[in-house]
Each structure stands twice: as structure tokens, then as C-alpha cells.
C-alpha positions as CSV (number, residue, x, y, z in Angstrom):
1,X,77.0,94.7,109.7
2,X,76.1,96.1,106.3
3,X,73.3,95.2,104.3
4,X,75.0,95.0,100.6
5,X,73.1,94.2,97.1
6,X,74.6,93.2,94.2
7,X,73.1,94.0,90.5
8,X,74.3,93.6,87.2
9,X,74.0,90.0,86.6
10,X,72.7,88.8,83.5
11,X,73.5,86.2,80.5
12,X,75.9,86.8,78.5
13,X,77.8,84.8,75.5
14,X,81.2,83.5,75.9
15,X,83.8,86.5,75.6
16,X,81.2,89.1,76.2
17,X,81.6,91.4,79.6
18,X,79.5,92.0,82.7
19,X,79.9,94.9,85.5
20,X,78.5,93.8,88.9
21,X,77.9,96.1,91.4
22,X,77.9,96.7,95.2
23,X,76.2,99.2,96.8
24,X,75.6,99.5,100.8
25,X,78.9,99.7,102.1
26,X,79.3,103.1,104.3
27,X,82.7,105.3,104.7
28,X,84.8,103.5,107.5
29,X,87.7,105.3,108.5
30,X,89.5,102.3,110.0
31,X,90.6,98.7,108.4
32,X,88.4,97.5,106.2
33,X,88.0,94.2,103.6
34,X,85.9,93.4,100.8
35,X,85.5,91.2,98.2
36,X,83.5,89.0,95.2
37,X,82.6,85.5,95.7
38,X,81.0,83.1,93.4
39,X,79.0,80.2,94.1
40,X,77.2,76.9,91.8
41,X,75.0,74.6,92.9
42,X,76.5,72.0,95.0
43,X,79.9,73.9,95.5
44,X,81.4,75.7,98.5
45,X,81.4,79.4,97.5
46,X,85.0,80.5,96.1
47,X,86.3,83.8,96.4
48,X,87.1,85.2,93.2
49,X,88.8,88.8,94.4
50,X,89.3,90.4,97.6
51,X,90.6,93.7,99.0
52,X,91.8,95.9,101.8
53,X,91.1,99.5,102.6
54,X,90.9,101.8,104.7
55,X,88.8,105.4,104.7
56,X,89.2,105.7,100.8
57,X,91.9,104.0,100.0
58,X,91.0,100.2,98.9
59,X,93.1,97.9,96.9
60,X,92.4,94.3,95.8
61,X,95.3,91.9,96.8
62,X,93.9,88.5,95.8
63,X,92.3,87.6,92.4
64,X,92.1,83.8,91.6
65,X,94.3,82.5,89.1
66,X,91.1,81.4,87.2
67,X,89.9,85.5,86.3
68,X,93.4,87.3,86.3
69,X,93.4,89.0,83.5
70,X,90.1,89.0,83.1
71,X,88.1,90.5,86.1
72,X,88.9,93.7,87.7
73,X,87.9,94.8,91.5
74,X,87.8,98.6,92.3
75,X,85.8,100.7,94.8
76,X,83.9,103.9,94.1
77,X,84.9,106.2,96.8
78,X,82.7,108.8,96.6
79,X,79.6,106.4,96.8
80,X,81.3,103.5,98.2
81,X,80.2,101.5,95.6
82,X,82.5,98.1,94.9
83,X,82.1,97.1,91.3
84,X,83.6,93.7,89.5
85,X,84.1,94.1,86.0
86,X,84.4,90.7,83.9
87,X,85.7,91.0,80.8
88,X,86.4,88.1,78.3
89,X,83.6,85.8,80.4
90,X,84.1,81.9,80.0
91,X,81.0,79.4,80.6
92,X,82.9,78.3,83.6
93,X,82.7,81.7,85.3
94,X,78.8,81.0,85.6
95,X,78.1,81.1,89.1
96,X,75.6,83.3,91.6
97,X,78.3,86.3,92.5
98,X,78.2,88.0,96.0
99,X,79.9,90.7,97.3
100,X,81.1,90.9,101.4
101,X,82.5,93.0,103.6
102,X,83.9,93.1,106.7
103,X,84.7,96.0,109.4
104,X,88.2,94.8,110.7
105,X,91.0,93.5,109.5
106,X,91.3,90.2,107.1
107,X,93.3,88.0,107.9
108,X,92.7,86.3,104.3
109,X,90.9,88.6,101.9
110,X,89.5,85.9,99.6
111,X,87.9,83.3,102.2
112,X,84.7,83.7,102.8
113,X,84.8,82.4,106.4
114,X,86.3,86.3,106.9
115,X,83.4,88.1,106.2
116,X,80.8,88.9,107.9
117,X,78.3,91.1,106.1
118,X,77.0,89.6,102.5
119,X,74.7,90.3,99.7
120,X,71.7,88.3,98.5
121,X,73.9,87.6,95.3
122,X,73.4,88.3,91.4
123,X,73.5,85.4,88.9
124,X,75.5,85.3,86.0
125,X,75.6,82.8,83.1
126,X,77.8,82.8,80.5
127,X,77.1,80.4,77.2
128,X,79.3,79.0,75.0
């Protein structure tokens, strides 16, 4: 599997934006998923977007209701770099944030159980 690391994490104030990134993930020219998850302390880590590619193309097809509208996925394909963009950031979106990937297809894009490879995570706090 990959070895991923996310950066980009930070404090921010409520309504402020963040851009997390993903770097480690190599060309593959079959199916492909990856995705951001988000974790607290004392919670089972929730997927907060996943996606599906394959070579370069890559789509997200799953954002929880709790960032649409606010958080956007996309992939970087000349450097493979997967990027989460959070605008409009709520004190609830605090959470460590990891990116995965898996070589293969998802069954589920979002769940973590689907993944296989993951990063060592990048915090993010948001105050209110």
C-alpha cells in the first residue's frame, strides 16, 4: 500500500478556510478510491468525502451531509496530490483529518473499513 501524509492542518476561527493535502498516492491505471476522514477523541472515525478514479480521472461521489457545501474533494493529476478544501469551517468540524486510499474497487467510498492505505492524519481546530 501507499504511504500518504497529510499537511495543512491548523487553527482556524469559525468561518475561516483550511486546504488539507495528500501527497503519496502514485499513478494507477486501474480502479482506484480515495477519500478524507475525520476523527475526535473517543469517536469512530467518520468519513467526510470519498471518491473513485481511475488513471487520471477521479471524482468524489460521497460528501456527508454535515460539509456539503462547504468542503470540496479534488485530485491533482499531474502530482497525484488529493487536496480537501474547507471553506466556511464550523467548531464541530474539529477533528484529526486523514486521507486513504485504496488500489481496487470501493464498494463504499466513505467507510473507512474500505481502505487500506492511510495517513498519520493532520489536526484541525476550528473556534468559535
Amino acid at each position: 500500500q501507499v504511504q500518504l501524509v497529510e499537511s495543512g492542518g491548523g487553527s482556524v476561527q469559525a468561518g475561516g478556510s483550511l486546504r488539507l493535502s495528500c501527497v503519496g498516492f502514485v499513478y494507477f491505471p486501474s480502479d482506484y478510491c480515495m477519500g478524507w476522514f475525520r476523527q475526535v477523541p473517543g469517536k469512530e472515525r467518520e468519513g467526510v468525502v470519498g471518491g473513485r478514479g481511475k488513471g487520471s480521472t477521479f471524482y468524489a461521489d460521497s460528501y456527508a451531509d454535515s460539509v456539503k457545501g462547504r468542503f470540496t474533494m479534488s485530485k491533482d493529476s499531474a502530482t497525484n496530490t488529493l487536496y480537501l478544501q474547507m471553506n466556511s469551517l464550523k467548531p464541530e468540524d474539529t477533528a484529526m483529518y486523514y486521507c486513504a486510499a485504496k488500489f481496487g474497487y470501493c464498494l463504499n467510498t466513505d467507510r473507512p473499513s474500505d481502505y487500506a492505505g492511510w495517513g498519520q492524519g493532520t489536526q484541525v481546530t476550528v473556534s468559535s
